[in-house]
C-alpha positions as CSV (number, residue, x, y, z in Angstrom):
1,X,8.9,-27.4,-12.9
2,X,8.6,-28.7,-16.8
3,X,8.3,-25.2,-18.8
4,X,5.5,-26.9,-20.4
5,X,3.9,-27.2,-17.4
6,X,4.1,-23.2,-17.3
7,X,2.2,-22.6,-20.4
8,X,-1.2,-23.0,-19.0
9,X,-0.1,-21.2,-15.8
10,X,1.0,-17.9,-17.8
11,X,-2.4,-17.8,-19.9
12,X,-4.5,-18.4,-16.7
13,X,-2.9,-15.4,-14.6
14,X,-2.8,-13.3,-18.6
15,X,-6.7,-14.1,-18.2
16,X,-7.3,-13.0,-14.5
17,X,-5.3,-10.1,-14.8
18,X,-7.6,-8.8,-17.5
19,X,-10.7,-9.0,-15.6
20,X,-8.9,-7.4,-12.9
21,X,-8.1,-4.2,-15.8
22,X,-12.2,-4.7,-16.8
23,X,-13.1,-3.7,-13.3
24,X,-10.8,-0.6,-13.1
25,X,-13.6,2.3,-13.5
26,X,-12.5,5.5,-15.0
27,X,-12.7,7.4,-11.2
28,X,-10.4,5.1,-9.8
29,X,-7.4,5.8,-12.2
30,X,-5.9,8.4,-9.7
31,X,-6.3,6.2,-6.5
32,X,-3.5,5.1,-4.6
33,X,-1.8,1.5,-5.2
34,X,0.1,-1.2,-3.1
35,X,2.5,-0.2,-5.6
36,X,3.9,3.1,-3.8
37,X,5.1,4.8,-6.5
38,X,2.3,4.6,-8.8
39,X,-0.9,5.6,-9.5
40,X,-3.7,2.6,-10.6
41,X,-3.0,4.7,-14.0
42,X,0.3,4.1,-14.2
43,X,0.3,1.2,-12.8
44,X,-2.2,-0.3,-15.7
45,X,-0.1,1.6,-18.0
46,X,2.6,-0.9,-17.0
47,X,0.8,-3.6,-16.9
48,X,-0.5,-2.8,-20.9
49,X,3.3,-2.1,-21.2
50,X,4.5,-5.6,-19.7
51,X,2.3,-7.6,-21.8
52,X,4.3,-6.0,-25.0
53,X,8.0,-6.5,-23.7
54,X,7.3,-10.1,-22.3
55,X,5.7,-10.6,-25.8
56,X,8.9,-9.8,-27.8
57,X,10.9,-11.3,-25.3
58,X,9.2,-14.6,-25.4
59,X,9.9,-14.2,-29.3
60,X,13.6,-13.3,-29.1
61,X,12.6,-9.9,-31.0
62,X,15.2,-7.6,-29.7
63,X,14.5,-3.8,-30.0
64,X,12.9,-0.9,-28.3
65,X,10.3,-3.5,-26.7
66,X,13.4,-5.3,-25.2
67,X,15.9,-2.4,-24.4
68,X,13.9,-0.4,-22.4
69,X,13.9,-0.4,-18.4
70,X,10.4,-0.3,-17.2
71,X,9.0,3.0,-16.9
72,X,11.7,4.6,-18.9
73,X,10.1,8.0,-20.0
74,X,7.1,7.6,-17.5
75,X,3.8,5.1,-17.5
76,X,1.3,7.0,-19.8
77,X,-2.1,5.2,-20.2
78,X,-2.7,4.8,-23.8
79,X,-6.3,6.1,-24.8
80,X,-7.6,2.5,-26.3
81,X,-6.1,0.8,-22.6
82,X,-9.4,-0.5,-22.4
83,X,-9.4,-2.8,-25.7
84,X,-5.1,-2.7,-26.5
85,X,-4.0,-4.2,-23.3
86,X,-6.2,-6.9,-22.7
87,X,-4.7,-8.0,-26.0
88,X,-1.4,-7.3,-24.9
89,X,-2.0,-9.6,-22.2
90,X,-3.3,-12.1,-24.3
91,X,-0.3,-11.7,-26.7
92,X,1.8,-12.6,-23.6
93,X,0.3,-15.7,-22.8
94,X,0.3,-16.6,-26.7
95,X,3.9,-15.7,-27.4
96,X,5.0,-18.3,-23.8
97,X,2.9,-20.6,-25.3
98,X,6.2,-21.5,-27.9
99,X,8.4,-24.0,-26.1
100,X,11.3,-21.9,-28.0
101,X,10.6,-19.1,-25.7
102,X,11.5,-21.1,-22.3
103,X,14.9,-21.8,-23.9
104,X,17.9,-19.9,-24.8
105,X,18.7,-16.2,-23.9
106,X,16.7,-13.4,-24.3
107,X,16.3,-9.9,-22.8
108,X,13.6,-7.5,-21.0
109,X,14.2,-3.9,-20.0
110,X,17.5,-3.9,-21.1
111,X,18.5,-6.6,-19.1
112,X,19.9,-9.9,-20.6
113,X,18.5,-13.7,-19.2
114,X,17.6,-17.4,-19.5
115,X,14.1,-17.4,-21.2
116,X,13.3,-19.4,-18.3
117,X,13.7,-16.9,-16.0
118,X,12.1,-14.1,-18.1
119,X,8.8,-16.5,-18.4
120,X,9.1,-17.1,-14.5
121,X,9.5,-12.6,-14.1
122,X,6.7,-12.4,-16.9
123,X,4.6,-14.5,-14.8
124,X,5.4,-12.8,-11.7
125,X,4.5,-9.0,-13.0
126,X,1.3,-9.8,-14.5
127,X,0.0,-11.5,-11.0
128,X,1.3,-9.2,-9.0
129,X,1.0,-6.3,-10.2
130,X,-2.5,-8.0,-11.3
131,X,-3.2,-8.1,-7.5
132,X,-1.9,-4.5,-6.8
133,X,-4.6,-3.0,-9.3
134,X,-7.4,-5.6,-7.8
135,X,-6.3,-3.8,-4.1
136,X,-6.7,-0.6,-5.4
137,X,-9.9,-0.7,-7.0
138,X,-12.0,-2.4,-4.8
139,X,-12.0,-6.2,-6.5
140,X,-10.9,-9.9,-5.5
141,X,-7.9,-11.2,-6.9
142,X,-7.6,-14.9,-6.5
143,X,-5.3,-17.1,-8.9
144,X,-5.3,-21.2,-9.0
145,X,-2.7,-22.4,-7.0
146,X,-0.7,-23.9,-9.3
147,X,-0.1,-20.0,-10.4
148,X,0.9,-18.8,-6.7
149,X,3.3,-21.8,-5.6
150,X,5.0,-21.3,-9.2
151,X,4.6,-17.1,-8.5
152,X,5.7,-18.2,-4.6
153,X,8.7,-20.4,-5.7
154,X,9.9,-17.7,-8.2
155,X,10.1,-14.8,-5.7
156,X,11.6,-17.4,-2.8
157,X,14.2,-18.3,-5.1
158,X,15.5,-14.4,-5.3
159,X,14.4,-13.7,-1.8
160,X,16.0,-16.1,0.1
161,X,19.3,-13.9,0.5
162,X,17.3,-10.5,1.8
163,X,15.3,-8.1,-0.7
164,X,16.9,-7.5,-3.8
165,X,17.4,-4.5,-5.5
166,X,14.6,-4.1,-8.3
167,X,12.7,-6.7,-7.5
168,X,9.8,-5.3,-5.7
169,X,10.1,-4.5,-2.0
170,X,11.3,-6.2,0.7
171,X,9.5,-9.1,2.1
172,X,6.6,-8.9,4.6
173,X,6.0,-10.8,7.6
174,X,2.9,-12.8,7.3
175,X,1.2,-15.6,9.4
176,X,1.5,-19.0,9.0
177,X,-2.5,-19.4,8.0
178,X,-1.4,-17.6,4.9
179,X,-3.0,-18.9,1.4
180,X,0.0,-19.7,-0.9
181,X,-1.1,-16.0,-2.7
182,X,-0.8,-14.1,-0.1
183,X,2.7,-15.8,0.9
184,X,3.8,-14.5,-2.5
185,X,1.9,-10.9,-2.3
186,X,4.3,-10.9,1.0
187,X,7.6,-12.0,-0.6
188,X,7.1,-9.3,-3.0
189,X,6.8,-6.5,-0.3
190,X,3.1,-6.2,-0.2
191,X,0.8,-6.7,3.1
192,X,-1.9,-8.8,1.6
193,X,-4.3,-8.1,4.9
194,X,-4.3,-4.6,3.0
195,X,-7.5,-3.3,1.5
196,X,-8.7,-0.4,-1.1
């Protein structure tokens, strides 16, 4: 796919993922996620976190935002969540927007790659794990399809050897009636029949 093509895509799952943070009420920040490990507070305190590191990434700006693995020190929810990672999200999308970004090297969490692939990861986190906190809280999480085949073809292209080691869980069997969404949710170790 044309990296251009991938701008639009990146903005539109940015933009879902933040209504999915605008329904997240305060009494559900304790709940359970798809996400095993983490509470729907940590795991928006990711997400707020994401949106930062794919930012600098996407601008090459190598530093603390860059060098640090996900979750280094613990997700803590910052108090203003509600207003700062909505932009953060939007800062994402803004920052891919540059057809610089797509090219070249850059690094995330400490871990050097194409910009390419980094835009494809971005991507990936923010509707995933956009999709983990719509499970947990009770809400729909529906992306175009454009978004999941480009999510889909990302995760397939790791997959396709067995699960692999940091990228989300192993895969999950799923029926062939499966939307294109719910084929990623699956590839990225998440039963997408699940409910809150």
């Amino acid at each position: 796919m044309d990296m251009n093509d991938m701008t639009p895509l990146v903005s539109k799952a940015c933009a879902r993922t933040t209504d999915v943070l605008a329904g997240v009420t305060d009494d559900q920040l304790d709940a359970a996620t798809p996400c095993e490990k983490l509470t729907v507070r940590e795991l928006v305190a990711h997400v707020g976190g994401l949106g930062v590191a794919f930012a600098a990434a996407a601008r090459k700006d190598f530093g603390e935002l860059t060098d640090s693995p996900p979750g280094d020190g613990g997700y803590q929810l910052d108090a203003d969540w509600r207003s700062q990672y909505p932009a953060n999200l939007a800062a994402l999308a803004n920052a891919w927007r540059d057809p610089a970004a797509w090219d070249g090297m850059t690094r995330v969490g400490g871990v050097d790659l194409p910009g390419e692939v980094c835009g494809m990861v971005g991507l990936t986190e923010v509707v995933v794990h956009g999709w983990d906190v719509a499970v947990a809280t009770g809400q729909d999480y529906g992306v175009d399809d454009d978004v999941a085949e480009a999510v889909h073809a990302h995760l397939a292209s790791f997959t396709a050897a067995g699960p692999v080691e940091g990228l989300f869980d192993a895969a999950v069997e799923i029926g062939p009636d499966a939307t294109v969404l719910e084929r990623a949710v699956a590839l990225s170790g998440r039963d997408p029949r699940v409910r809150a």
